[in-house]
DOLO-451585 format. One line per 8 residues: for each residue x, y, z of N, C-alpha, C. Coordinates in steps of 0.1 Angstrom, whole numbers. Layout:
# residues N
X/Y/Z/X/Y/Z/X/Y/Z ~ ...
//
This chain:
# residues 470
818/151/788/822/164/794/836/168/788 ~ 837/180/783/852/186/779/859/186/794 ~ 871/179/784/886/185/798/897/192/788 ~ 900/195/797/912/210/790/921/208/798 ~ 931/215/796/944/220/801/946/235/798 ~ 953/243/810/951/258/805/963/262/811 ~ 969/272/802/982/279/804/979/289/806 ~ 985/302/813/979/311/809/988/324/812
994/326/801/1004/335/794/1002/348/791 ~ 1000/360/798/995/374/796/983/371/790 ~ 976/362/797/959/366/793/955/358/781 ~ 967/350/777/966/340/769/963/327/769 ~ 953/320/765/949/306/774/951/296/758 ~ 961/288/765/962/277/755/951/261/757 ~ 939/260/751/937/248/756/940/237/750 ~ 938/226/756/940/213/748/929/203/755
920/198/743/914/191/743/913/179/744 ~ 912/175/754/912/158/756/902/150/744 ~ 887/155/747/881/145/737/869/151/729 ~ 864/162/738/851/172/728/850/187/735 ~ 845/191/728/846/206/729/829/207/723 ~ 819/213/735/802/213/732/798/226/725 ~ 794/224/721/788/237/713/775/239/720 ~ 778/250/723/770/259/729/755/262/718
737/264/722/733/266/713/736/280/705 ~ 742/291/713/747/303/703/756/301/694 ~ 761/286/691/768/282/680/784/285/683 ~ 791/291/697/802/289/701/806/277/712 ~ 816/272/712/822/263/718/824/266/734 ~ 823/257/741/821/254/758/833/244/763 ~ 845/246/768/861/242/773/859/243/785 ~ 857/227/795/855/230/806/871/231/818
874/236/825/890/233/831/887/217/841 ~ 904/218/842/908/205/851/908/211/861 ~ 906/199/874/911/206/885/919/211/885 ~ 922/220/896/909/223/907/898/235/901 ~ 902/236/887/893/246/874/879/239/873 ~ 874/229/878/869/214/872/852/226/870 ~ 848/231/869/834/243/866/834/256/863 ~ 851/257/854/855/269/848/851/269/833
840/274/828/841/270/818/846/285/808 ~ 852/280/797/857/292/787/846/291/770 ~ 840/302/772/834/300/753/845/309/743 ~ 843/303/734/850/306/724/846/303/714 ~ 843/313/702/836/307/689/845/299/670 ~ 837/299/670/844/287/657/849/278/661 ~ 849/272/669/855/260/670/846/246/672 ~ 850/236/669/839/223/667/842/210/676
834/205/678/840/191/686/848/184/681 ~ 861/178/693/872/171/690/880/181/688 ~ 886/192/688/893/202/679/903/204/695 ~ 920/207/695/922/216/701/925/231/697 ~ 923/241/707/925/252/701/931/260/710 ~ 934/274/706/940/282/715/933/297/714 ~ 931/301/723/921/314/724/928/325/734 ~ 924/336/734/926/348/743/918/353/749
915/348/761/902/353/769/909/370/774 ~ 893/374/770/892/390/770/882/396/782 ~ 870/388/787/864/391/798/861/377/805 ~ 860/378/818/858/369/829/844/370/833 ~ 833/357/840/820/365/843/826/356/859 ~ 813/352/866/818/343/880/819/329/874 ~ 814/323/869/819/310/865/821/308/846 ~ 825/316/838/832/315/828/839/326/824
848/324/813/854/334/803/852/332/791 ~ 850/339/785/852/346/770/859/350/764 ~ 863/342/749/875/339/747/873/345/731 ~ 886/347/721/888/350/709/895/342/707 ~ 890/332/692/899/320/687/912/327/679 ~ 924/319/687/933/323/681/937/314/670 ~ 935/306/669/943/291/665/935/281/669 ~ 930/269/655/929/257/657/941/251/654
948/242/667/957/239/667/953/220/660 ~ 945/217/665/943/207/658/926/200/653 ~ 927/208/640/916/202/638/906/193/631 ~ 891/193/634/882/177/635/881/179/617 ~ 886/168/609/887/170/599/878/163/591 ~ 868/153/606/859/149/599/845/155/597 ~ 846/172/603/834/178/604/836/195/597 ~ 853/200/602/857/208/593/863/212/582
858/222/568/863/219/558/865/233/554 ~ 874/240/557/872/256/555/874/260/543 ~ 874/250/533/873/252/518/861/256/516 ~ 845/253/526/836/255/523/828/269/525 ~ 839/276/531/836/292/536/833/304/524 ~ 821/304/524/818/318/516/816/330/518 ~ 823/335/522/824/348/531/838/353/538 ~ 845/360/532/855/366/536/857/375/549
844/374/553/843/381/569/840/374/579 ~ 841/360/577/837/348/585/851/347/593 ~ 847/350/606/855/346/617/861/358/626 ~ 852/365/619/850/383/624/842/386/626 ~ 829/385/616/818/390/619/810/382/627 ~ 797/385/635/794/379/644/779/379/638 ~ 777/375/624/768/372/619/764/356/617 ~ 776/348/614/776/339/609/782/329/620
776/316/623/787/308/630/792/297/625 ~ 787/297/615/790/280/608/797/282/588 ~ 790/292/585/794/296/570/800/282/563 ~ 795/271/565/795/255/560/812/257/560 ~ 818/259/572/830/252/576/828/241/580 ~ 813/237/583/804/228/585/796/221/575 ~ 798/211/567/787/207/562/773/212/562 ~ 761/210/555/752/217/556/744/202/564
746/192/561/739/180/570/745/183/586 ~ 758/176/585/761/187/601/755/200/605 ~ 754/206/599/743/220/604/734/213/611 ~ 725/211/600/714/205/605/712/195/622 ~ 720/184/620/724/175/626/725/186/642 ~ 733/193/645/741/200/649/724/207/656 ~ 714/213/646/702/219/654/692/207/656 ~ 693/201/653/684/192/656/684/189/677
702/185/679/705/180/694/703/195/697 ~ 704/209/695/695/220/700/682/218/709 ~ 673/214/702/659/209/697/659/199/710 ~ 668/190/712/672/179/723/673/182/735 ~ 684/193/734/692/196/748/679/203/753 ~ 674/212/747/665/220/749/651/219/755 ~ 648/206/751/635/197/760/642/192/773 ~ 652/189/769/656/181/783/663/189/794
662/202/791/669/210/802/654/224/805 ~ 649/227/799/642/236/803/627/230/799 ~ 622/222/799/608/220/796/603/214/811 ~ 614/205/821/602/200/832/599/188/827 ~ 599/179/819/595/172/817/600/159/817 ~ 592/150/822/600/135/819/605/129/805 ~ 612/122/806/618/117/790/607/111/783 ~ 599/101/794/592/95/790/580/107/780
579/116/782/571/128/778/574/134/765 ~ 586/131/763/593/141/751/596/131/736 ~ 587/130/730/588/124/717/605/128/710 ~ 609/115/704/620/114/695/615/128/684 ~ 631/139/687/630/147/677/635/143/667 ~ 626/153/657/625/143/639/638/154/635 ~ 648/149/627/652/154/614/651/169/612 ~ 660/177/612/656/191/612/654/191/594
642/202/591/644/206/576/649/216/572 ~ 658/214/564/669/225/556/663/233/549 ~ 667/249/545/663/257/539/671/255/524 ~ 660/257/513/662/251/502/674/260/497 ~ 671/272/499/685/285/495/695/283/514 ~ 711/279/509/717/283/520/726/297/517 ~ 728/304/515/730/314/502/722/323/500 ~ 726/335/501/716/345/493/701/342/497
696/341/506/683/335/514/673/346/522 ~ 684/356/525/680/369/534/675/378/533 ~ 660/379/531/653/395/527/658/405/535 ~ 662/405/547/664/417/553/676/412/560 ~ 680/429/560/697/432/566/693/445/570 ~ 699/446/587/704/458/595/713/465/596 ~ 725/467/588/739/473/589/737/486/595 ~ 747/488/601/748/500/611/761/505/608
762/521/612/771/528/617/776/539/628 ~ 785/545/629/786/555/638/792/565/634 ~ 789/575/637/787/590/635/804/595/637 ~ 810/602/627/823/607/628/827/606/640 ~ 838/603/650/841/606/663/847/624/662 ~ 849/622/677/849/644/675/864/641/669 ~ 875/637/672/887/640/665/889/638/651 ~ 877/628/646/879/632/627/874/645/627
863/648/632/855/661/633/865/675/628 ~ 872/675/639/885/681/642/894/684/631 ~ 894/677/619/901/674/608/895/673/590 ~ 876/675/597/869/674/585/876/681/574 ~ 881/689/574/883/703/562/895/692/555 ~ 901/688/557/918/679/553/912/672/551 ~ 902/658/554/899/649/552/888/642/539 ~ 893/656/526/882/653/516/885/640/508
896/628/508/898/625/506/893/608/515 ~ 881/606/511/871/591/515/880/583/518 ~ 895/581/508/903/567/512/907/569/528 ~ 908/583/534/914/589/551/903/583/559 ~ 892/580/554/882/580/564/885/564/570 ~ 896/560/576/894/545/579/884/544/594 ~ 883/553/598/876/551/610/861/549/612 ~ 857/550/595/841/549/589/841/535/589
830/525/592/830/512/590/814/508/592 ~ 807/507/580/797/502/579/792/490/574 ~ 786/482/589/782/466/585/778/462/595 ~ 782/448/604/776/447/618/790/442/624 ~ 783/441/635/790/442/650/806/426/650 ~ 816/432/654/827/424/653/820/411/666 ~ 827/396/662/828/385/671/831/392/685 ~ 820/391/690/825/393/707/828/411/709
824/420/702/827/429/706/814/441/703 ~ 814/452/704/806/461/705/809/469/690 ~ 820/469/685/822/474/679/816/472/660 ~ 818/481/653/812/481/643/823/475/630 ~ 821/464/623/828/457/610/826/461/600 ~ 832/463/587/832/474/577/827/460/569 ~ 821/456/562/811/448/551/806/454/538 ~ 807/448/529/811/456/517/799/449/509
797/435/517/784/426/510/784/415/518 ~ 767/406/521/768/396/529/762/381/521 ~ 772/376/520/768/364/512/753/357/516 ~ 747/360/527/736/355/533/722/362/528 ~ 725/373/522/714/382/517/712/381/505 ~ 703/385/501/697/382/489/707/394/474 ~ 705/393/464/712/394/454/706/408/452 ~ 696/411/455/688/427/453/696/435/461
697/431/477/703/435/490/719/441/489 ~ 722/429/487/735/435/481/740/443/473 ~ 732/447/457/733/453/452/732/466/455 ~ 718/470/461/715/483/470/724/487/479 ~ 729/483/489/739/478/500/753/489/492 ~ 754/480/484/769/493/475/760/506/475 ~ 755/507/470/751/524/466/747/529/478 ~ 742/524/488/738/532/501/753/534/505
760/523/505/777/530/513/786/541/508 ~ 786/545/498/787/553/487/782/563/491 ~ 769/564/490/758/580/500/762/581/513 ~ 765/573/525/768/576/533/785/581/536 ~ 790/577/527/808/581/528/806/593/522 ~ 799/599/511/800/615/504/793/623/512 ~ 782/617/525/777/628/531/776/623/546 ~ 789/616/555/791/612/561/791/624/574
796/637/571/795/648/578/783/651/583 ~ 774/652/576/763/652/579/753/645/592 ~ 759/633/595/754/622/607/757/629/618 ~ 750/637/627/753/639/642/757/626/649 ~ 748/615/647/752/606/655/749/593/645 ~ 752/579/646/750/567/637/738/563/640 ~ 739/554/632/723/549/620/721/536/622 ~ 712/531/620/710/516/615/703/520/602
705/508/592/700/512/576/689/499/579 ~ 677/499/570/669/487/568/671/486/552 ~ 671/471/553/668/471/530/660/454/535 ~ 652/460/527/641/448/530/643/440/514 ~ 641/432/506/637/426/497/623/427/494 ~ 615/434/479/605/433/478/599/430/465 ~ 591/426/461/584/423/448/579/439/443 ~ 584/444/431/577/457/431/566/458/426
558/467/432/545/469/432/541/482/424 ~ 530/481/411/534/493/402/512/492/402 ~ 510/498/392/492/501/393/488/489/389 ~ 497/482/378/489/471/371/489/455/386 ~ 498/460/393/498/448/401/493/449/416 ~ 487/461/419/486/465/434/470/459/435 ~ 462/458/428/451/451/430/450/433/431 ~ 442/431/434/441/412/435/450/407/423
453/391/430/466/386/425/458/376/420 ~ 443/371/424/438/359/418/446/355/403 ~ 447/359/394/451/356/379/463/359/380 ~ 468/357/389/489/362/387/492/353/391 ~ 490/341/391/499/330/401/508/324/390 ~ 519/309/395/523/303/384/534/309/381 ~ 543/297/377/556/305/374/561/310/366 ~ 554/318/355/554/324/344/553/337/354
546/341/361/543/352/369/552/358/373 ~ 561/345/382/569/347/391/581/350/385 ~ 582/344/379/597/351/367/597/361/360 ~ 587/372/361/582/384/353/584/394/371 ~ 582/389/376/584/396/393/596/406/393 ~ 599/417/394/610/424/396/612/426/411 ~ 622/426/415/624/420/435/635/441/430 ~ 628/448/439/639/454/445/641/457/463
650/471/462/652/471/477/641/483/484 ~ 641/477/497/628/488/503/638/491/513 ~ 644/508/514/649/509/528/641/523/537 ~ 624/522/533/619/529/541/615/524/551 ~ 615/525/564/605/515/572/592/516/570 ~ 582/530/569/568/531/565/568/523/555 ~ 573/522/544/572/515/530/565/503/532 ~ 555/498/520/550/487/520/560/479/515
560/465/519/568/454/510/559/446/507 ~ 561/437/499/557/433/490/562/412/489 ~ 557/403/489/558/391/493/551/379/486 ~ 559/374/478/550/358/477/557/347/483 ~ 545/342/483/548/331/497/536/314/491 ~ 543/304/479/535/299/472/531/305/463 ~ 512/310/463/502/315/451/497/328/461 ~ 503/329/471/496/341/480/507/351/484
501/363/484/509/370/483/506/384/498 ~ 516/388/500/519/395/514/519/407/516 ~ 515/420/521/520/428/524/518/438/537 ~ 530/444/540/536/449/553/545/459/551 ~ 539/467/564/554/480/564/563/475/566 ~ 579/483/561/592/479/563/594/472/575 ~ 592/482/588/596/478/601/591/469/606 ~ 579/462/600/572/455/609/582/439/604
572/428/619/582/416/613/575/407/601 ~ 584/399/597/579/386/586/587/380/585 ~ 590/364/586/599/357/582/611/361/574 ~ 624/360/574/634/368/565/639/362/558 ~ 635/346/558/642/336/545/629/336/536 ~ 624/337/527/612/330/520/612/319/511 ~ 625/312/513/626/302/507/619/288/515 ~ 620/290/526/613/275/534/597/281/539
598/291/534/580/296/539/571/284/539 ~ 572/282/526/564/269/517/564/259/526 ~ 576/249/527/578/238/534/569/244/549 ~ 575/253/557/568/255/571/552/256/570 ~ 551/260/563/535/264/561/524/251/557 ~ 532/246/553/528/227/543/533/218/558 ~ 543/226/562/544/208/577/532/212/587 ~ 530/224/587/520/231/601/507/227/598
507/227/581/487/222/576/487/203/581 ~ 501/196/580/499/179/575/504/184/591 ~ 507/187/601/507/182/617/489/187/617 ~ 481/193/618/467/194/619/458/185/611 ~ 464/183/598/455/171/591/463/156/588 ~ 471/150/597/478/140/598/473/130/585 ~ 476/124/581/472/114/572/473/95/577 ~ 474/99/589/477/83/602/462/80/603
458/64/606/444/59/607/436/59/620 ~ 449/69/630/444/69/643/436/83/641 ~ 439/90/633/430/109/629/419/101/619 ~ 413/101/624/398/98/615/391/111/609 ~ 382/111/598/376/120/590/367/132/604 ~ 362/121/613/351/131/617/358/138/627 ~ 375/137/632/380/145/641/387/156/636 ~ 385/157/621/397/170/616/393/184/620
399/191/622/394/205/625/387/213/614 ~ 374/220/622/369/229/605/373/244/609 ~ 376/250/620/380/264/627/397/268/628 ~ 402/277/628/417/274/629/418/291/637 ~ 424/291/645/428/302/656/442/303/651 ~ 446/316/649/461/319/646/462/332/655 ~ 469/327/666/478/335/678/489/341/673 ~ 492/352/676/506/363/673/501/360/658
493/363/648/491/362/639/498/371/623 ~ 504/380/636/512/396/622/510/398/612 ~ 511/394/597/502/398/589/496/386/581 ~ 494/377/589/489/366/582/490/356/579 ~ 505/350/578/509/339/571/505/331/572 ~ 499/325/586/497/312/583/482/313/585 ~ 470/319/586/458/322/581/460/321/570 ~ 462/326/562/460/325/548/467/319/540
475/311/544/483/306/539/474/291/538 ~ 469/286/547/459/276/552/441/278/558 ~ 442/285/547/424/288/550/417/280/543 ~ 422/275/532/415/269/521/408/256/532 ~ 417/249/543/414/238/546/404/237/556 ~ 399/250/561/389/254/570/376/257/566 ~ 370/261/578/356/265/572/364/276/577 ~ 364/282/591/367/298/593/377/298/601
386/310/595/399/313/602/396/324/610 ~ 405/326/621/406/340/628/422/340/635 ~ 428/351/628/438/353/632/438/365/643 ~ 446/366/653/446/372/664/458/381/671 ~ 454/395/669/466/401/672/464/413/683 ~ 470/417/690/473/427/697/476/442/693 ~ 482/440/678/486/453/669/475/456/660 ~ 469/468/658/463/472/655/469/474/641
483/478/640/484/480/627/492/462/619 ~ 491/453/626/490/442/620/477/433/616 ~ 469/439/621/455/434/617/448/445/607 ~ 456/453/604/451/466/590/454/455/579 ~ 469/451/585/478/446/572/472/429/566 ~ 471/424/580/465/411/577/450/409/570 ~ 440/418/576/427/418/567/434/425/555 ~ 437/435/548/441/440/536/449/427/522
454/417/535/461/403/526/453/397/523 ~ 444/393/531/430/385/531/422/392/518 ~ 420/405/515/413/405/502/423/407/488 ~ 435/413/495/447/408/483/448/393/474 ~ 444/384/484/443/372/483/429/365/476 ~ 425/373/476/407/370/469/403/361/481 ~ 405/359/492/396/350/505/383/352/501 ~ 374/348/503/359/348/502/357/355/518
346/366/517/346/376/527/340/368/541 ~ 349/370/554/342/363/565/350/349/569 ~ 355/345/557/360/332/565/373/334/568 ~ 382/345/565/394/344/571/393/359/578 ~ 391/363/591/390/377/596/401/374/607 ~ 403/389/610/411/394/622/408/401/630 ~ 415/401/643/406/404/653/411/405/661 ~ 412/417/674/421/426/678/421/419/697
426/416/699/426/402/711/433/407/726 ~ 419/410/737/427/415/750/436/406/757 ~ 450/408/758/458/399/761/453/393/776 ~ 447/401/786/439/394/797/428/385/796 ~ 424/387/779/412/374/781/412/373/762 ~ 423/366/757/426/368/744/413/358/737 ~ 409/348/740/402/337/735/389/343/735 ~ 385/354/738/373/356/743/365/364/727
374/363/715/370/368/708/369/356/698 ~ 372/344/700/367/333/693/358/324/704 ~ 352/328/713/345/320/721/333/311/713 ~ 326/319/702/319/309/697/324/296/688 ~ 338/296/687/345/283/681/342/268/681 ~ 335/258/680/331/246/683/348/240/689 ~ 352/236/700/366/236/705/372/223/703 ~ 358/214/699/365/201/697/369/201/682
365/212/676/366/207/660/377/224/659 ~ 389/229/667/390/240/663/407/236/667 ~ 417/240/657/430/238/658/436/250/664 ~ 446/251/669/455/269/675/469/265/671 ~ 472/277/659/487/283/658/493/291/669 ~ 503/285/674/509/301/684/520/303/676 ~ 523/314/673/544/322/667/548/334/676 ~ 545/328/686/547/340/699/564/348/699
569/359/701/580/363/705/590/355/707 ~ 602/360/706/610/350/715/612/348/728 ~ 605/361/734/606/356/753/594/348/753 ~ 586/342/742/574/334/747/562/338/752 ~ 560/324/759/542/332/761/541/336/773 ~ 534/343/781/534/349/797/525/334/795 ~ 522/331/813/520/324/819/501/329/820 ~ 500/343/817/482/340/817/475/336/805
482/338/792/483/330/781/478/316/781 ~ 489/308/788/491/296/786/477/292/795 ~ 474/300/804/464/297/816/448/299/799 ~ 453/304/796/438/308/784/440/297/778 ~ 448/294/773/451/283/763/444/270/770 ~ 447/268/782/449/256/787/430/250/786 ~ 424/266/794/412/265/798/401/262/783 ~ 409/273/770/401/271/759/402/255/753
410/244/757/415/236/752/407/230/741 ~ 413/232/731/409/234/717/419/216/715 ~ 415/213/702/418/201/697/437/194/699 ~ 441/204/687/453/205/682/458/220/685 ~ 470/217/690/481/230/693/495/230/683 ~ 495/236/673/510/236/671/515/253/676 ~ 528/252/680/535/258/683/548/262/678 ~ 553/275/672/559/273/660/572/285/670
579/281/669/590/288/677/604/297/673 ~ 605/310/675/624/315/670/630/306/683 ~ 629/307/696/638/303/702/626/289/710 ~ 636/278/706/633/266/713/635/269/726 ~ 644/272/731/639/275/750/628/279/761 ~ 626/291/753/610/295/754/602/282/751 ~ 604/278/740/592/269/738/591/255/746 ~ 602/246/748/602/237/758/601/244/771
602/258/777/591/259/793/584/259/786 ~ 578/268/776/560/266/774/549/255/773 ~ 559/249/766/550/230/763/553/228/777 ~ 566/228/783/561/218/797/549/225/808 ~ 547/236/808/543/243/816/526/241/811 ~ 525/240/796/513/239/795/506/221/799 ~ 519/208/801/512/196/801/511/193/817 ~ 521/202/822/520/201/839/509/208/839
504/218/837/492/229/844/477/217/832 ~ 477/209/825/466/198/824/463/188/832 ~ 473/186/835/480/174/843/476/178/860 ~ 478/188/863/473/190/874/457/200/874 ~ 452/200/860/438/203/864/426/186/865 ~ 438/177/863/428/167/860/425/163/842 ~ 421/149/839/418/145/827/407/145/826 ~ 396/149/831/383/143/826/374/152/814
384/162/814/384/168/797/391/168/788 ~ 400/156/790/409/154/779/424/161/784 ~ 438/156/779/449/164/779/454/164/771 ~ 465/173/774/479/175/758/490/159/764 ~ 493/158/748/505/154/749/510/154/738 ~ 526/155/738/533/165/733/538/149/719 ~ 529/157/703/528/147/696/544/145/687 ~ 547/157/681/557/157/677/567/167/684
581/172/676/590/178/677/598/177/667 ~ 603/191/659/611/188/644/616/207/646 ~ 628/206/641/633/216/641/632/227/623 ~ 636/238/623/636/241/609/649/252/608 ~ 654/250/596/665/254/594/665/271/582 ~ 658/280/593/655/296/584/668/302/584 ~ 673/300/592/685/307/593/700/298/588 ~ 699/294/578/714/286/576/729/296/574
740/287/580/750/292/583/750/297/599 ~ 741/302/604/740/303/616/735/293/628 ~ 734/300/640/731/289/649/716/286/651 ~ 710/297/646/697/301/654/690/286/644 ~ 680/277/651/670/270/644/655/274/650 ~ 647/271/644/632/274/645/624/261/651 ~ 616/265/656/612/248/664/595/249/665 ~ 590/239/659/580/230/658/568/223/666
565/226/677/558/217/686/546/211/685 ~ 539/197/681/527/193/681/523/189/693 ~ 511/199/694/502/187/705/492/187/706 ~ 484/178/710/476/168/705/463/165/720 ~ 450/169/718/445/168/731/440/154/730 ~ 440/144/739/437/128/742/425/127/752
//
């Protein structure tokens, strides 16, 4: 438990750290007070366990405050190294929380007890229930990793307005500031380039700021920009990719920027290849695609002597399916896939991948799924020999979902997660609601747990869940 000491000098709070300072999973730090404070707690970001620091709390809620680091007054030197900072807007912007002031194994390390805390506080479940989490895996690019970036701005306020005619001169405009949102505030950060995005992104990124400062008058009100990363797509390449694979291919690839949202983009992911309108979602690192797509096939086909030949799955159900990835990414290992979506225009996009992909017709289809009775469009599935992806949202699955899931109980579940919290209630909610229907058709239990590291430099980790019906 952190203990603190607090001064508090025009709104100014000096702490001092007796022995740890928790990080919070949004990647800021948690300073609990002394008596009679003893369930005051203060966040404040950048700062690491063992550290004392000094901050300026700016809002109060009923049992914490929120704070701006002013000062590490004394810091853990066995975990911080701010020589390792690449990014000149680190500790402002509220993009980044770690920018390997942290090691990148501490990162890791660091999402892994995420992955921890996170079973053990919102899943329901006994310890005895919750398998040893494995090793989070690292994203091969920590750097330059990011296909997509949102920079935003806001529209002249009326008193430049007031002055446009005088103000031909761009260096006056300091009140223009396009990028994202300052640490802790609402306000807009001026970003010039994000070490986290890709090398295309950035480049684009200049010339769009440029167009919007010469025709900045023109904005009634502010923008969000999209620049997506794309493989470009020209006549000789828009038809099937069978004969393009290989990295002779891949090095002939020209990657530019897409900042239409209708626009197709354009995606390899391995020997298969992707495409989707701007706006819609897709993983935003594609550097660990590979790895996640390869751990999700060996959790369904284990290679342990307790998974025998005759229990492997030959069907594979892919829930929240969007445009595909992990259908086709892993079809080869099935007899028939069916990925399953709600969006009508992600199931245009996902069958259109599927013959992008040269699939042989029928074994990998999509299929437009009533969220009150979603399974009812793979009913003829053989359920003992049929695996289920879920990559549900990040508020998770509703509770009639899990009630379909429970009832279709199909072999193997993995569960592939943005936010681990959602996902430990959902695993627990789905072993209690087995557990109280009775075993005598078999139950879950919850095989693995491994975190994944898409987002590096930040807090956010991606989470894993196997389970396994007995």
């Amino acid at each position: 438990m952190v203990r603190v000491f607090i001064c508090l000098v025009e709104r100014l709070c000096c702490l001092h750290c007796e022995r740890l300072v928790h990080l919070h999973t949004a990647g800021d730090a948690l300073a609990i007070g002394p008596d009679p404070r003893g369930s005051w707690v203060i966040v404040a970001p950048f700062a690491l366990p063992g550290e004392r620091i000094r901050v300026r709390v700016y809002r109060s809620s009923r049992l914490h405050s929120f704070a701006d680091l002013l000062e590490v007054v004394s810091p853990n030197l066995e975990l911080r190294d701010d020589s390792r900072i690449g990014c000149k807007y680190f500790g402002k912007c509220s993009g980044c929380q770690y920018q390997q002031m942290l090691s990148y194994k501490s990162q890791l390390d660091i999402k892994r007890n995420v992955v921890i805390k996170a079973y053990q506080n919102f899943s329901g479940l006994p310890e005895s229930l919750i398998p040893n989490v494995l090793p989070t895996i690292g994203s091969p690019l920590q750097y330059n990793y990011r296909t997509k970036i949102t920079p935003h701005f806001e529209a002249p306020p009326r008193r430049a307005r007031q002055t446009e005619s005088t103000d031909a001169n761009i260096s006056k405009l300091d009140w223009l500031k396009i990028g994202f949102n300052e640490i802790g505030k609402r306000t807009v950060m001026d970003i010039e380039e994000c070490p986290i995005a890709t090398p295309v992104l950035n480049e684009a990124f200049g010339g769009m700021r440029k167009d919007i400062v010469n025709n900045i008058w023109s904005y009634k009100k502010g923008a969000s920009l999209l620049l997506r990363d794309s493989i470009e797509m020209n006549s000789a390449n828009r038809q099937s990719i069978s004969d393009d694979s290989g990295s002779s291919s891949r090095e002939k690839e020209r990657h530019i920027c897409i900042t239409d949202p209708k626009a197709t983009v354009r995606e390899r992911v391995g020997d298969k290849y992707f495409e989707f309108p701007g706006h819609s979602f897709f993983q935003n690192n594609n550097s660990i695609l590979v790895p996640l797509t390869d751990y999700v096939r060996d959790a369904i086909f284990p290679k342990t002597p307790e998974h025998f030949a005759d229990q492997c799955p030959t069907h594979l159900v892919d829930a929240y399916c969007g445009s595909g990835l992990f259908s086709i990414m892993l079809c080869s290992q099935f007899q028939t896939v069916a990925g399953i979506e709600l969006s009508a225009d992600s199931i245009k996009f996902a069958t259109h991948n599927a013959h992008l992909n040269d699939i042989p017709e029928g074994r990998c289809t999509f299929r437009a799924g009533d969220a009150a009775n979603i399974f009812s469009v793979v009913s003829e599935f053989p359920r003992e020999k049929t695996a289920l992806i879920i990559d549900p949202p990040r508020k998770g699955c509703d509770e009639n979902f899990i009630d379909q899931l429970v009832a279709f109980r199909c072999r193997t579940v993995v569960y592939v997660s943005c936010n681990v919290h959602t996902q430990a209630r959902d695993v627990g909610m789905i072993l209690d609601k087995m557990e109280r229907h009775g075993d005598e058709k078999g139950r879950y239990v919850l095989e693995s747990l491994r975190g994944f590291d898409l987002f590096p430099q930040t807090a956010h980790v991606e989470s894993v869940a196997v389970l396994r019906l007995i």
